[in-house]
C-alpha positions in Angstrom: -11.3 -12.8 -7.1 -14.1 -10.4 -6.8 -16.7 -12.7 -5.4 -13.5 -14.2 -3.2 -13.0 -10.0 -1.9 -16.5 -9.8 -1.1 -16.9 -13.1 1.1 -14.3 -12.0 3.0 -15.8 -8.4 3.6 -18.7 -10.0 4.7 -16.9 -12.3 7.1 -15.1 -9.1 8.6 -18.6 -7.0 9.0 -19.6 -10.1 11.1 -16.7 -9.9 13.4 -16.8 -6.3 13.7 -20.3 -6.8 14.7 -19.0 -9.7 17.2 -16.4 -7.3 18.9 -19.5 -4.4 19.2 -21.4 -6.7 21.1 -18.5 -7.9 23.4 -17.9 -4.4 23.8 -21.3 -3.5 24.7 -21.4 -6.8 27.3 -18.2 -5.4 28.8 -19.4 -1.9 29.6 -21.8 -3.4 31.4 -20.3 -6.3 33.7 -17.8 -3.8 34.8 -20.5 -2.3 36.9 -22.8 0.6 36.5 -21.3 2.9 33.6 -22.6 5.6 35.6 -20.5 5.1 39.0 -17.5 4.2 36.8 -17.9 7.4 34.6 -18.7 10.1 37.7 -16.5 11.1 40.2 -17.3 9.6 44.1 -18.6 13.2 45.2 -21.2 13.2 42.3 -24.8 13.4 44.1 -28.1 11.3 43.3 -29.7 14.0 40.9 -26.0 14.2 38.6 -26.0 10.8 38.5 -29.7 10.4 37.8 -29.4 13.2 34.8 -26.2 11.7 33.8 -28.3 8.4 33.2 -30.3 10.0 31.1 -28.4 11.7 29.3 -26.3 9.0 27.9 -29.3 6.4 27.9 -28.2 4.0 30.8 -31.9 5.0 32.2 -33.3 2.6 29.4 -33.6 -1.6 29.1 -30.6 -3.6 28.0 -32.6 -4.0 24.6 -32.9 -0.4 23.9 -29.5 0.5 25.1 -27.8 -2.1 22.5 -30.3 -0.9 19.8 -29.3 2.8 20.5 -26.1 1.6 20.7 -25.6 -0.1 17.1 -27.2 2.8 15.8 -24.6 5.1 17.1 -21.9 2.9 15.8 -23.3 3.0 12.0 -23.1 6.9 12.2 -19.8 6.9 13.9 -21.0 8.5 16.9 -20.4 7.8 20.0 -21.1 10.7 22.0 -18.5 13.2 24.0 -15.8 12.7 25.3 -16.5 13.3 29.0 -12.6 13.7 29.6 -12.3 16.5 26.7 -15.4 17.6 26.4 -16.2 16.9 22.3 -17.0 14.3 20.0 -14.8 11.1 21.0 -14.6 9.7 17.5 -13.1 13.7 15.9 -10.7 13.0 18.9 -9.9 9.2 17.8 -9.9 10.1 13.8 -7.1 13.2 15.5 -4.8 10.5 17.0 -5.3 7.4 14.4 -2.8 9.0 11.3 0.1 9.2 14.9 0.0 5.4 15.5 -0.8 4.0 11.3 2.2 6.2 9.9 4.0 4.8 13.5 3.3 1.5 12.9 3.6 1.7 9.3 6.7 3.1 9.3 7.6 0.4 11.5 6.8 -2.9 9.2 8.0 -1.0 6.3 11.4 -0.7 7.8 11.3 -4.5 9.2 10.2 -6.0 5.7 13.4 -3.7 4.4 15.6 -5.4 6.7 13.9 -8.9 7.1 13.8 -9.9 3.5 17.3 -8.9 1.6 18.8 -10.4 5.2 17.0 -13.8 5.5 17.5 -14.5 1.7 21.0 -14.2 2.2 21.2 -16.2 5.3 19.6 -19.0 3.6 21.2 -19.1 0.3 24.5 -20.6 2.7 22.6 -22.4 5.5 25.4 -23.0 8.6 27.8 -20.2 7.1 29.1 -17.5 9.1 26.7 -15.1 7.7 23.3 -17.0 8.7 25.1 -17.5 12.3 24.9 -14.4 12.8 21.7 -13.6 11.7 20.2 -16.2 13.6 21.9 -15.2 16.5 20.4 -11.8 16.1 17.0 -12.5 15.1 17.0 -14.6 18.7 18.5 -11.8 20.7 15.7 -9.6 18.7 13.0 -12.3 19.5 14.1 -11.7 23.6 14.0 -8.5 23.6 10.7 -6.7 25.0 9.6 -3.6 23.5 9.3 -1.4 26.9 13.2 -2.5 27.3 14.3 -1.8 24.2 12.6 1.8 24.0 14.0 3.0 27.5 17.4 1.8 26.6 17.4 3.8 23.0 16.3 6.4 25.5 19.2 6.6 27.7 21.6 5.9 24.5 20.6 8.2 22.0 18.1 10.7 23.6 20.2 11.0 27.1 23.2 10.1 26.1 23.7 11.6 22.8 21.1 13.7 22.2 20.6 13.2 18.7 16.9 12.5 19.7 13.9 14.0 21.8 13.2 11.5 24.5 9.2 12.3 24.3 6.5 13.8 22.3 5.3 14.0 18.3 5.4 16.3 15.5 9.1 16.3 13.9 10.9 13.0 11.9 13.3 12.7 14.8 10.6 12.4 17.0 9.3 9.0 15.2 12.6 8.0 14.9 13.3 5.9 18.1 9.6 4.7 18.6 9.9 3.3 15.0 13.3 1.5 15.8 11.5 0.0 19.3 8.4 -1.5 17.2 10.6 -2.7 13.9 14.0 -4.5 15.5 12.1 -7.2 17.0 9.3 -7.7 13.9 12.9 -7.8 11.6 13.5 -10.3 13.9 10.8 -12.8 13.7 10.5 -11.7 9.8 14.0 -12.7 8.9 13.9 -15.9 10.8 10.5 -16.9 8.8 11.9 -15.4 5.2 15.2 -18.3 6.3 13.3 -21.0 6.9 11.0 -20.4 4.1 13.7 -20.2 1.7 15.4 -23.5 2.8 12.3 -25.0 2.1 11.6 -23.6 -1.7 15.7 -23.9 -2.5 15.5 -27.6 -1.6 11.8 -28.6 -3.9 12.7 -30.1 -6.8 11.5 -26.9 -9.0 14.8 -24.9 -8.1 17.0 -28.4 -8.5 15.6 -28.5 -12.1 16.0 -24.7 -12.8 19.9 -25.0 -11.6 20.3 -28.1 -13.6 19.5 -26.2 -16.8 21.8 -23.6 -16.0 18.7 -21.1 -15.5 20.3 -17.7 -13.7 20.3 -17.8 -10.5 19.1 -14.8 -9.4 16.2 -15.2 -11.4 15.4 -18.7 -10.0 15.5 -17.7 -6.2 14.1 -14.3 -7.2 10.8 -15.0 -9.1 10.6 -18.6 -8.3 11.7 -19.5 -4.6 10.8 -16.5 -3.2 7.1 -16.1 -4.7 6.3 -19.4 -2.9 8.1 -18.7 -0.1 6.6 -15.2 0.4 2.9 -16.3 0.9 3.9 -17.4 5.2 6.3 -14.3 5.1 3.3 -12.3 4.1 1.1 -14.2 6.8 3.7 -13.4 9.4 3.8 -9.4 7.9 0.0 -9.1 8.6 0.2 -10.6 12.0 3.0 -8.4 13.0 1.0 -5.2 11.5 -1.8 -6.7 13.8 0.3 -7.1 16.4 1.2 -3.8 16.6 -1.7 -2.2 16.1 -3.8 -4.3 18.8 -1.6 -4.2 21.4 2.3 -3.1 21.2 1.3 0.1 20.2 0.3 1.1 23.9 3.3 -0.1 24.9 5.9 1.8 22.6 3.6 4.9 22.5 3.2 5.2 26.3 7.1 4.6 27.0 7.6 7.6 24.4 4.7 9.8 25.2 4.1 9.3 21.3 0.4 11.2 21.1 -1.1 8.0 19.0 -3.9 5.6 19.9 -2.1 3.7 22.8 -1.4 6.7 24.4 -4.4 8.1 24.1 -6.4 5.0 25.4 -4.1 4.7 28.4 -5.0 8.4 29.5 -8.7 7.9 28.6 -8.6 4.4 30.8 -7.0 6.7 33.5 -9.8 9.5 33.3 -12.5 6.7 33.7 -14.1 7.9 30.1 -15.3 5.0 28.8 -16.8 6.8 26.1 -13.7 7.8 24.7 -12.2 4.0 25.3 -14.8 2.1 23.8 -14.8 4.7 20.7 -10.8 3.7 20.5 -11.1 0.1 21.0 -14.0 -0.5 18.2 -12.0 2.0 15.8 -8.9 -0.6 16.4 -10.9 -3.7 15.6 -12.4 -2.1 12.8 -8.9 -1.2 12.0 -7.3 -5.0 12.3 -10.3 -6.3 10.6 -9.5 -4.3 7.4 -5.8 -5.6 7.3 -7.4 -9.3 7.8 -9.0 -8.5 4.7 -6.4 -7.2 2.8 -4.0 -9.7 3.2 -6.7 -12.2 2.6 -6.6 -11.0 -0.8 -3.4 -10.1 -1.3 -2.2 -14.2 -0.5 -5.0 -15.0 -3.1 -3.8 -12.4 -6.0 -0.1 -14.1 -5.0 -0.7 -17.6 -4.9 -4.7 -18.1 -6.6 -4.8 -22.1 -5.4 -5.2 -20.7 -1.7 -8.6 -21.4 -0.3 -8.7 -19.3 2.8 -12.0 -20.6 5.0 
């Protein structure tokens, strides 16, 4: 296991390496950083000292050198929007979106895995029709929908909760809802299918034929095989969210987290600030890759995982 752990950190210190570089590469084809960064009016000499200042004066070679050495300190200069270090503003906004998303999974697993068990215990009762029914309504729904119409309901409507903003329980509340209802979704339909396949093997025929309890059989037997793509599909959805639907959910709610903050900084042209976000984001997904590498290995130690 240990030697299995470290393989797989390696593997994820080369791709965090490969996104730097892309990241690098794409700062640069968008233009001159320098244009991008300053506004229109900014004369010759700013822009010339500006240059400088940052390094974009310098060859490609030494730029991507001083680069990679910023990136090992966690450095990566000012903010030119806020005017201080970009990665204090990132570590200020990163605890918003992991409790956020988080929360979210947490609350999706909760309601994924009791309902998809139950659903396939009777396969074509009136119980799994419905939760098939839902979890394809749930897989339609788009997250920007969804959050504006828990808006008007219970924000405008009601006003049990505050339509915008961070800092309370209630104010998690409806972003939380937005990101889980459709990962419960996709979860519950995978924990079915997945069941359906481990109840029929002949493993749980032979249990049942001895009379072993049931519970027990579909509790430590079906569902420890059949949790290994549920996991999978867990980690994707954590991804998921993480990489990309948290902008989404965040900016409908104002929800001060990552998103947010990386739509504002793509607004103010600070590419310093974006490019600390987006390599703290792969850094971040990278780390979850590894995890649940090792988690499906402690579950299920025949997995070979390339």
């Amino acid at each position: 296991m240990g030697r299995f752990a470290l393989r797989r950190v390696i593997h994820g210190i080369v791709v965090v390496f490969g996104v730097t570089v892309v990241v690098f590469v794409v700062t640069r084809l968008i233009g001159d950083p320098v244009r991008v960064m300053l506004p229109l009016e900014a004369s010759l000499e700013q822009r010339a000292a500006f240059a400088a200042e940052l390094g974009f004066d310098r060859s490609i070679p030494a730029q991507f050198a001083s680069y990679l050495g910023d990136i090992v300190r966690f450095d990566f200069g000012e903010s030119l929007w806020q005017d201080r270090s970009a990665m204090a503003i990132v570590f200020e906004h990163l605890p918003r979106t992991l409790i956020l998303v988080s929360a979210s999974i947490v609350l999706a697993v909760v309601i994924a895995v009791p309902l998809g068990i139950v659903a396939s215990l009777r396969p074509g009762s009136i119980l799994d029709r419905v939760s098939t029914t839902l979890g394809l309504i749930g897989l339609s729904i788009p997250n920007f929908w969804l959050g504006a119409m828990l808006i008007l309901l219970f924000s405008v409507t009601f006003g049990w909760f505050p339509t915008s903003g961070s800092g309370t329980l209630k104010h998690a509340v409806l972003p939380v809802v937005t990101f889980a209802l459709p990962a419960a979704a996709r979860l519950t339909m995978m924990v079915r299918s997945s069941m359906i396949d481990e109840l029929n093997k002949q493993y749980v025929q032979m249990a049942r034929a001895k009379n072993l309890p049931f519970m027990r059989t579909v509790g430590l037997h079906a569902f420890k095989n059949a949790s290994v793509p549920v996991m999978t599909l867990t980690g994707w959805e954590y991804i998921r969210a993480l990489a990309g639907f948290s902008v989404v959910v965040e900016t409908v709610f104002a929800y001060p987290g990552l998103g947010f903050l990386a739509i504002q900084s793509i607004r103010r042209q600070d590419l310093i600030l974006l490019q600390a976000i987006v390599l703290t984001v792969a850094l971040m997904i990278v780390v979850v890759n590894v995890l649940m590498d090792v988690a499906y290995k402690a579950v299920d130690p025949r997995i070979k995982l390339a």
